[in-house]
N, C-alpha and C positions, 0 to 999 in steps of 0.2 A: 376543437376538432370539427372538422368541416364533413359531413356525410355520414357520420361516424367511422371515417377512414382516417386515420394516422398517414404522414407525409412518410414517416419515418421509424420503423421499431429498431432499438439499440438493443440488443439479446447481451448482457452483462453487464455489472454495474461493478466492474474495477477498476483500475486506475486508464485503462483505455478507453473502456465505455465511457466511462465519466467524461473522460477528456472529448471525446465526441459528441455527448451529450450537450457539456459545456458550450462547445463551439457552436453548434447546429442553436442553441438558444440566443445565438444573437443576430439569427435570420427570421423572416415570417415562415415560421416549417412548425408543423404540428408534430411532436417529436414525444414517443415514450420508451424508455429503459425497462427493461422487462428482467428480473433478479431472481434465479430459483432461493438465494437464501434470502434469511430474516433481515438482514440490513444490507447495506454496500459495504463493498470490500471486506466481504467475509468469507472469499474467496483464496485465489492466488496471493492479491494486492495485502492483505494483513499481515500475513509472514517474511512479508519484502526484508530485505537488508537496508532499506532507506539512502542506500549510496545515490548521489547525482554525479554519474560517471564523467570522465574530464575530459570524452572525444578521440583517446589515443588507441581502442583496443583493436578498434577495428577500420579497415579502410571505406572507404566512400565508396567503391562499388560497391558494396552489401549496400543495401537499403536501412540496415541496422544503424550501417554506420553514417550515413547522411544527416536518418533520423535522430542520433543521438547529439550530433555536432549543434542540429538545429535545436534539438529541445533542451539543449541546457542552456541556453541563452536567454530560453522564454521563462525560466523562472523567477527574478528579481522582481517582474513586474506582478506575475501572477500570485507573487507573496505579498506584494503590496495591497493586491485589491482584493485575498482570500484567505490571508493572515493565518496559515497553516505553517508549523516550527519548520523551519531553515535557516543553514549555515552552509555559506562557500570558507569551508573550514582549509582545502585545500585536500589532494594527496600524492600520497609519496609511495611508489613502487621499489622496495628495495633490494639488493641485488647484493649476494656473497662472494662473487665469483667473479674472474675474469671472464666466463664464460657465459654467465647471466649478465654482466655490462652489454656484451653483445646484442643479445635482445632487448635491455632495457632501449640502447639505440638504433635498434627498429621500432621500437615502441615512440620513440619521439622523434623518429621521421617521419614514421603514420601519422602521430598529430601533428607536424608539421605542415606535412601535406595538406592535414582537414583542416586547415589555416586556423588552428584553438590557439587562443593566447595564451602569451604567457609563461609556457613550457619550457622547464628548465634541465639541463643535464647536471647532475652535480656530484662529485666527488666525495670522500668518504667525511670533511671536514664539514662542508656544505651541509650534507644530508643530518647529518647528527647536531646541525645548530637548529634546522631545521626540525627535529625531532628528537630531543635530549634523551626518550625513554628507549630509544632504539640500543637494540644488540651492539656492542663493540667493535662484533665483528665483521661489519658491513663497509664494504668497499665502495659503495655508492647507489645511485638509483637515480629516478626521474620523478620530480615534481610541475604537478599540474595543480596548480591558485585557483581554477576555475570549479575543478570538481566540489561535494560536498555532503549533505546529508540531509536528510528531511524523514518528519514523520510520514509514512505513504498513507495510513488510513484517514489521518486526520486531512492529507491533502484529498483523500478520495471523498471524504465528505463536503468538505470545502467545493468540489468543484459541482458536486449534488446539488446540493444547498443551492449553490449559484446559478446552477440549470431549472434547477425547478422556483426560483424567485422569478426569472425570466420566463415562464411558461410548460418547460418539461413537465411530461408526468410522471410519477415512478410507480410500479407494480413490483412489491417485492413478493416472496414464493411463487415466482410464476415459472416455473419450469416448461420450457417449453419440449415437445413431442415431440409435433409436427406441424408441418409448412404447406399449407396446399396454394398452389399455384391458380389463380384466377386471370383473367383477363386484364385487367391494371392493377389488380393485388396482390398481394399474400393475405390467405387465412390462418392465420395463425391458434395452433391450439396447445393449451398447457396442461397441463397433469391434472389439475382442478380447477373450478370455476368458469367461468364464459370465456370464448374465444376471441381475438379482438382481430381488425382487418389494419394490416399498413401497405402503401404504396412502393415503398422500398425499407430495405432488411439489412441491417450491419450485425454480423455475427463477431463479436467481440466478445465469447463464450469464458474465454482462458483455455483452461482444463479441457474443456466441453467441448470448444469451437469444432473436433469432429465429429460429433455427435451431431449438434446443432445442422450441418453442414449435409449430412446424412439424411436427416428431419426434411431438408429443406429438396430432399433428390439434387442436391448438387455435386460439386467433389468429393471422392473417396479421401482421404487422408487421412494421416494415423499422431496422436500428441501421446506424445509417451511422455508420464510422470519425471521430474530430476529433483531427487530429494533433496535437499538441501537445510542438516541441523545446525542450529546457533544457541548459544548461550548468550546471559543477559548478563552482566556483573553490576555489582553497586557502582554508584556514584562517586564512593569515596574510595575504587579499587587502585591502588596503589600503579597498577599498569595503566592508567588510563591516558590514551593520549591525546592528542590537539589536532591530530590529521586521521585522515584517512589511512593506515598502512594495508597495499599489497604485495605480497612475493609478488615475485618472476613469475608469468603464469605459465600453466603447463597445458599440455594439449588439448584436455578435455576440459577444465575450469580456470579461471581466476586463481582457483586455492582457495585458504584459510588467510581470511581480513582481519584487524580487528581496525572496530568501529565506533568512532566517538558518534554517540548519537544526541541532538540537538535539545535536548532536556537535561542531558547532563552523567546521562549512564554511560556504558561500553557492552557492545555488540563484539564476540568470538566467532566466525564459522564465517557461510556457509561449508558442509560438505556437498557432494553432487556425484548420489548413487543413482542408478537406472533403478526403477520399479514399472512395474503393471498397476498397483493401485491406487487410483485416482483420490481416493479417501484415505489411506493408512498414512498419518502425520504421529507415525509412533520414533521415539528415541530411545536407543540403546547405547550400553556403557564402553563398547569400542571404539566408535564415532566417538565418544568422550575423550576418550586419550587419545587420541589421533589429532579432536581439532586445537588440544592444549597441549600438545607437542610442538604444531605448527606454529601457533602463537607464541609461544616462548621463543621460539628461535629472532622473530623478528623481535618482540618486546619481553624479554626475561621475566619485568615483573611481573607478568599475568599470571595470576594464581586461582587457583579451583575453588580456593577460601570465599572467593567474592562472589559466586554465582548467588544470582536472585532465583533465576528460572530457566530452563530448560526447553525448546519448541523448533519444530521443524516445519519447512515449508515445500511446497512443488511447484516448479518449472516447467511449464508447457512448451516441450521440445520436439522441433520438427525435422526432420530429415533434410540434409541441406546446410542446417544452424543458422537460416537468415530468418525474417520478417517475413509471413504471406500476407500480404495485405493488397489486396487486389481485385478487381471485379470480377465475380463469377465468367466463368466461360459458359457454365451449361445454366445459370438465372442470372439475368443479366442485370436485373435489378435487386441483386445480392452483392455485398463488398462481405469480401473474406476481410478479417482482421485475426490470423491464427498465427500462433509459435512465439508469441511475443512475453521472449525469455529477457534475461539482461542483455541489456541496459532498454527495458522496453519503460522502467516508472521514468526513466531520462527521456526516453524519445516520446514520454507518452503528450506531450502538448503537441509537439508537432505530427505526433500520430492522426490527432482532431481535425488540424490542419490541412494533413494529407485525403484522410478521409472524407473530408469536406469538398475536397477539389474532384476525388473520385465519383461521388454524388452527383456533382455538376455536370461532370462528364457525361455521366450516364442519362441524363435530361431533368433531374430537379431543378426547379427553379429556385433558385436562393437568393430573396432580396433581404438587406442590412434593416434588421428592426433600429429606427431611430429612440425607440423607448429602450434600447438595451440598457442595462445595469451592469456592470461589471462588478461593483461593489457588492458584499454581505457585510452584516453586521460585525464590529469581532466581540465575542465574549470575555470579561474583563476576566486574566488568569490572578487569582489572590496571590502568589507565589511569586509572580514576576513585576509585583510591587513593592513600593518604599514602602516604608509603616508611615507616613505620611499621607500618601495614596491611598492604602489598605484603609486608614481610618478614615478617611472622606468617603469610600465607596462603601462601609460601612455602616455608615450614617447615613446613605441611602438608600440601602439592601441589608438586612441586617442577616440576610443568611447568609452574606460571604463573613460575616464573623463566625459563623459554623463552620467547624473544623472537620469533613466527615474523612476522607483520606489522612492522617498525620506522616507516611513516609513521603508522598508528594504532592504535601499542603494544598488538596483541593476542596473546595469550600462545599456547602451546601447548594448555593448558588448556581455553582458549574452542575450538579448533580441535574438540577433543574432544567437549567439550559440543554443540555443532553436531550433528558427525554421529551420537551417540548417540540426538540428539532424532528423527534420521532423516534431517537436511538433506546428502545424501551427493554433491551436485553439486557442482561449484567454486561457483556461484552461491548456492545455497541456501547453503552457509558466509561468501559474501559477503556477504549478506543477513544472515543472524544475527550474525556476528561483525563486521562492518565490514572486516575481511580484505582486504585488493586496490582497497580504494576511497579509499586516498590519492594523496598526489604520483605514486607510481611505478606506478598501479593493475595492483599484482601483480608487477612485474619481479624483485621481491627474494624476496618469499614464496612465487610459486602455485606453485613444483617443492615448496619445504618442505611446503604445503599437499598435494600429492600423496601424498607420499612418507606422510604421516600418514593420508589417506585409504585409502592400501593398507595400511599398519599395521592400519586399524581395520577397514576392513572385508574385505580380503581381495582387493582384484581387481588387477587387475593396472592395471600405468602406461598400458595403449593402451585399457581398460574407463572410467574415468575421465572424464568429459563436465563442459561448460561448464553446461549447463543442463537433461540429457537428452538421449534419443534420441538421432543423431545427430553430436552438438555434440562428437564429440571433442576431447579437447585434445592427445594424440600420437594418430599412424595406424600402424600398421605395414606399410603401403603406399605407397606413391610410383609412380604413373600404374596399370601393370601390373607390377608388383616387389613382392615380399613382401620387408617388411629386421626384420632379426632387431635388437632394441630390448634392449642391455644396462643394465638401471637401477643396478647395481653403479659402474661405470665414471662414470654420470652425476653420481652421489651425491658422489663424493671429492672431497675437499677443501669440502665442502657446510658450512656452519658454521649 
């Protein structure tokens, strides 16, 4: 950092910042992401549905829909060189009606328009070869090969990781306040700690971006909450299918998905209720029957039997329903990046893209660092090896023969790897490693997981948190009682 002025503050570390973050490091630009939580994508970007949309929902006059046309094309490569789980598994929009054909064939004239390969119209024989588990009852639908699935946190870290090998800095809890305006800066001030100075400001907040925006005396705007609950089913759920299935959508959403996700479980929901609060990620038992009403209709077998776990997410929804992403009117070395709802984890590479070209606009200089790296490491997964493999790697790590997960055989190894990379929460390990998010979500592993976190990093059993701040996972209090927490005594017999 040159002056100690930053070329560049990124204000959110989700699937857009990242993606901007990413970009902006393969330029000479001193660039840092600035995170009010404990890790990335512990935001919007964690609760994603992981769908890589197929180009068809939306037209090319939205900005949405440009950006989603272009960012699903940049995936293939950015899995190759950030080795985060994807499958172009394909999907299939299906349709009961003579009436919903109708719109499925506006739906694949839009992507036709958006020139997406591929795109298929197919009748009721078609669709059902294409998707044995489907309803009976279905007259047809539209299949798009391009779309697909991917985990979003692990891309979010993937593309972290990959910005900060290249130079990025990251500051996570840094909540930012306010914005004061100087002569070729921004002073930037957070909730805690020293204030830093950047040149220019991407407010890619999510949730927050009107707040952020507010902070900075820029544009008024307002991001209303769009709840959106899902269920998680096992692996071995008898519904499970090999595409992507959506209804017909209807005016306000997509509807209820279900979602082969790229590890090998299935994804039920979104719903998409209006709320006011930006933190209430609570589930109730109507939304229950609602979103396994909708699911059965398109795949019958989906059963209630198979849920693992329960979790909802929020939609930063902007009036209008496109993309703001744009340069301030009133700080001109401000880029809005706000409302970026679905299909924003799709359009989110070419989000980086665009917002890279806004920058220049604006007068940054962006020259091509020749040292760039585009490569990370990848971390060997014990799971998605032969026992061939498994025993050579073995033999030269002897903690991937540590079994600390048993629902999704993650090793001790990957434990390691995690918190090395910084991810020091139980979550942030969940997120990286898959850790806790099988049948038993956690009951067998999160003490092993503990016990390895204070190995590595030194804190003690009651320092330890689900997600930061707060979120302990033991207390060493009980109401008004201080109790003295033996980890010795808890450990024995621990296998």
């Amino acid at each position: 950092m040159k002056n100690d002025i930053y070329d560049v503050a990124v204000v959110g570390a989700g699937v857009s910042g990242a993606s901007i973050a990413r970009k902006l490091s393969a330029y000479a630009c001193d660039t840092v992401v600035l995170e009010k939580e404990w890790d990335v994508s512990f935001g919007v970007s964690k609760t994603n549905s992981g769908v890589i949309h197929g180009g068809f929902h939306y037209p090319t006059s939205l900005l949405k829909g440009r950006l989603e046309v272009a960012g699903n094309i940049m995936f293939d490569r950015l899995q190759q060189e950030l080795h985060f789980p994807f499958q172009r598994c394909g999907i299939l929009v299906v349709a009961f009606t003579v009436e919903e054909m109708k719109t499925v064939e506006k739906l694949y004239m839009q992507g036709a328009a958006n020139k997406v390969i591929g795109l298929e119209l197919c009748n009721r024989e078609r669709i059902q070869a294409l998707e044995p588990k489907l309803n009976a009852d279905v007259v047809g639908g539209l299949h798009a090969p391009t779309g697909g699935v991917i985990e979003p946190y692990r891309f979010v870290f993937s593309l972290i990781e990959s910005a900060r090998k290249n130079g990025v800095e990251l500051r996570t809890r840094f909540k930012v306040v306010k914005v004061e305006q100087r002569d070729d800066h921004f002073l930037i001030h957070g909730e805690s700690g020293p204030s830093l100075k950047a040149r220019y400001l991407v407010n890619a907040a999510g949730l927050y971006t009107d707040e952020v925006s507010a902070a900075c005396d820029a544009e008024r705007f307002r991001i209303k909450p769009l709840k959106g609950q899902e269920f998680l089913l096992d692996r071995n759920a008898a519904g499970l299918p090999g595409k992507v299935i959506f209804p017909v959508p209807g005016a306000k959403s997509k509807g209820i998905l279900v979602i082969p996700t790229p590890e090998g479980t299935c994804m039920v929901g979104p719903t998409a209720v209006e709320q006011e609060d930006k933190e209430d990620l609570s589930t109730n038992q109507s939304n229950f029957e609602a979103i396994f009403h909708s699911a059965r209709r398109l795949i019958p077998k989906i059963s209630e039997r198979d849920i693992i776990t329960a979790f909802a997410g929020l939609r930063p929804t902007l009036q209008g329903g496109d993309f703001y992403i744009a340069v301030s009117e009133q700080q001109p070395r401000l880029i809005q990046v706000a409302g970026i709802q679905s299909p924003g984890l799709t359009a989110a590479p070419a989000i980086g893209e665009y917002v890279k070209d806004l920058l220049k606009s604006t007068g940054l200089v962006l020259t091509e660092r020749p040292d760039f790296d585009p490569l990370i490491d990848e971390v060997p997964r014990i799971r998605q090896l032969s026992p061939y493999e498994a025993d050579l790697l073995v033999e030269r790590d002897p903690a991937y023969g540590e079994i600390v997960c048993r629902c999704e055989s993650v090793s001790e190894a990957e434990i390691v790897a995690a918190i090395r990379r910084g991810h020091t929460t139980m979550d942030g390990i969940k997120f990286y490693t898959r850790a806790q998010m099988g049948r038993c979500q956690g009951g067998f592993c999160s003490y092993k997981i503990m016990k390895i976190l204070q190995r590595e990093t030194g804190k003690s059993i009651t320092e330890i948190s689900k997600r930061g701040g707060g979120s302990r996972i033991i207390t060493d209090r009980v109401g008004n009682l201080t109790v003295e927490i033996s980890t010795t005594a808890a450990g024995q017999g621990d296998g």
